[in-house]
C-alpha positions as CSV (number, residue, x, y, z in Angstrom):
1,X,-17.6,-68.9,85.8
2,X,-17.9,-67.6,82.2
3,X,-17.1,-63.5,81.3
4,X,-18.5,-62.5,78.1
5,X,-16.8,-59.6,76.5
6,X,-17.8,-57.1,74.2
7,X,-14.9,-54.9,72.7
8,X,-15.9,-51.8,71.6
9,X,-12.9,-51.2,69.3
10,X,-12.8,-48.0,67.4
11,X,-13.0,-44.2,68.4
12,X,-15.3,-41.5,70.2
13,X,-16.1,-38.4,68.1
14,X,-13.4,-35.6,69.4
15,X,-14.9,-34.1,72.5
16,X,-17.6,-36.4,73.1
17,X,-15.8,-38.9,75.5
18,X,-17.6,-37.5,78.2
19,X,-21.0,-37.4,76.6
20,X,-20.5,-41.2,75.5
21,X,-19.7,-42.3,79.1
22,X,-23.1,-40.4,80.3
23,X,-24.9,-42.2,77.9
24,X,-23.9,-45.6,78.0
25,X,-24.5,-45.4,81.7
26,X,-27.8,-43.7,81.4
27,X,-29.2,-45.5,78.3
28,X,-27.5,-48.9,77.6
29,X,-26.8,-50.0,81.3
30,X,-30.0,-50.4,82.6
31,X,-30.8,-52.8,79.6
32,X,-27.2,-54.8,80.6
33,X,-28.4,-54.9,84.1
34,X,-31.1,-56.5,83.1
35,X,-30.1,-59.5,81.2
36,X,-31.2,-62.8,82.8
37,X,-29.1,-65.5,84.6
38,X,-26.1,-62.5,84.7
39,X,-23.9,-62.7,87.9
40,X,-22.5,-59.4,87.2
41,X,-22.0,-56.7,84.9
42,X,-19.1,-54.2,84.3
43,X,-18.4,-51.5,82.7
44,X,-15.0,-50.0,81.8
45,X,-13.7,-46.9,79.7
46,X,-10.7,-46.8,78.7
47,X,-8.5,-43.7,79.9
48,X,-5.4,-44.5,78.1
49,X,-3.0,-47.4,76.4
50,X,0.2,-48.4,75.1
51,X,1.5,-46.2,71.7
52,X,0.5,-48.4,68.5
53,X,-2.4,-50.2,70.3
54,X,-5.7,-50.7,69.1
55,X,-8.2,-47.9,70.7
56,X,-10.9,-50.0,72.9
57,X,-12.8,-47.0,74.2
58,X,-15.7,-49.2,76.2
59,X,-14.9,-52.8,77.2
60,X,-18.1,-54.4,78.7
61,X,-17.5,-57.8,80.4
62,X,-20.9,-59.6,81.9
63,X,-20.0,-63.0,84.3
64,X,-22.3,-65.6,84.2
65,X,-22.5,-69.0,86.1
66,X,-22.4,-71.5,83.0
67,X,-22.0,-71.7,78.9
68,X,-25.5,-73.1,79.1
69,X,-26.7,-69.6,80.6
70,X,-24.9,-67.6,78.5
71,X,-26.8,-69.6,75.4
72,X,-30.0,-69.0,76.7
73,X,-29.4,-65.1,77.3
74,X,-28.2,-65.4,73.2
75,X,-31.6,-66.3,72.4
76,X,-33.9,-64.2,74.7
77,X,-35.8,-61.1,73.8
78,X,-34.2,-59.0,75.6
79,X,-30.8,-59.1,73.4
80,X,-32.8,-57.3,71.1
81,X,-33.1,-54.3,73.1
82,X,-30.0,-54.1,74.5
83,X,-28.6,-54.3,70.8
84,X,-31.6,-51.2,70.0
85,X,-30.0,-49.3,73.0
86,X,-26.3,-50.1,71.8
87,X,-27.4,-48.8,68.5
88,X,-28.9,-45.8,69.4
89,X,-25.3,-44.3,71.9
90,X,-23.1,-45.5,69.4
91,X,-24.9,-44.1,66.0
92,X,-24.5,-40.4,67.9
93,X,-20.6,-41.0,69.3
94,X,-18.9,-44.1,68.2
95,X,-17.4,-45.0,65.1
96,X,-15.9,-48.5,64.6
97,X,-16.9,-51.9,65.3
98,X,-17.9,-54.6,68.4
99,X,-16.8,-58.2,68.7
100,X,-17.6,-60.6,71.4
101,X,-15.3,-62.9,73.4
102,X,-16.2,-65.8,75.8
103,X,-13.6,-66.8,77.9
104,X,-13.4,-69.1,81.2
105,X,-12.5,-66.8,84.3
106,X,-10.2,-67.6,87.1
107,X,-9.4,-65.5,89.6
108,X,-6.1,-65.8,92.1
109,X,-5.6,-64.0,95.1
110,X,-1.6,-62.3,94.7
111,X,1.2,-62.9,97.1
């Protein structure tokens, strides 16, 4: 299985955390939800980290059953509204920038 990340590093106007969180759920996932070929979308906010670390407010991670899946979402139509949706929540609370990470997931059951 592949997980795509996007790492929403940077900060959340002061008193607006709430307000973000509303509006990513309300506005941007839908779009997400809707992306073809994905096996799963999540959403996490962050609530707090270690002292000196980078502030990741929103971490998105989408699973997807091959590279070859995750190629052909890169190049459908619909990337271009989740990217107008992204755009329009983060122009009103978010300051800072998004990169994208593709990793190969394992997952192991703990002892």
């Amino acid at each position: 299985m592949i997980t795509r990340y996007a790492l929403f590093e940077g900060t959340v106007r002061p008193g607006q955390t709430e307000a973000f969180r509303a509006a990513v759920l309300a506005e941007i996932l839908p779009v997400w939800r809707r992306f073809p070929g994905a096996l799963a979308v999540h959403v996490t906010f962050s609530d707090d980290r270690d002292e000196g670390a980078p502030e990741f407010p929103l971490i998105l991670a989408i699973d997807w059953p091959d590279r070859a899946t995750v190629d052909a979402f890169l190049d459908h139509p619909i990337r271009k509204e989740g990217r107008a949706a992204t755009e329009g929540v983060l122009s009103r609370f978010f300051t800072g920038r998004i990169h994208h990470h593709v990793t190969t997931a394992q997952s192991f059951e703990p002892i």
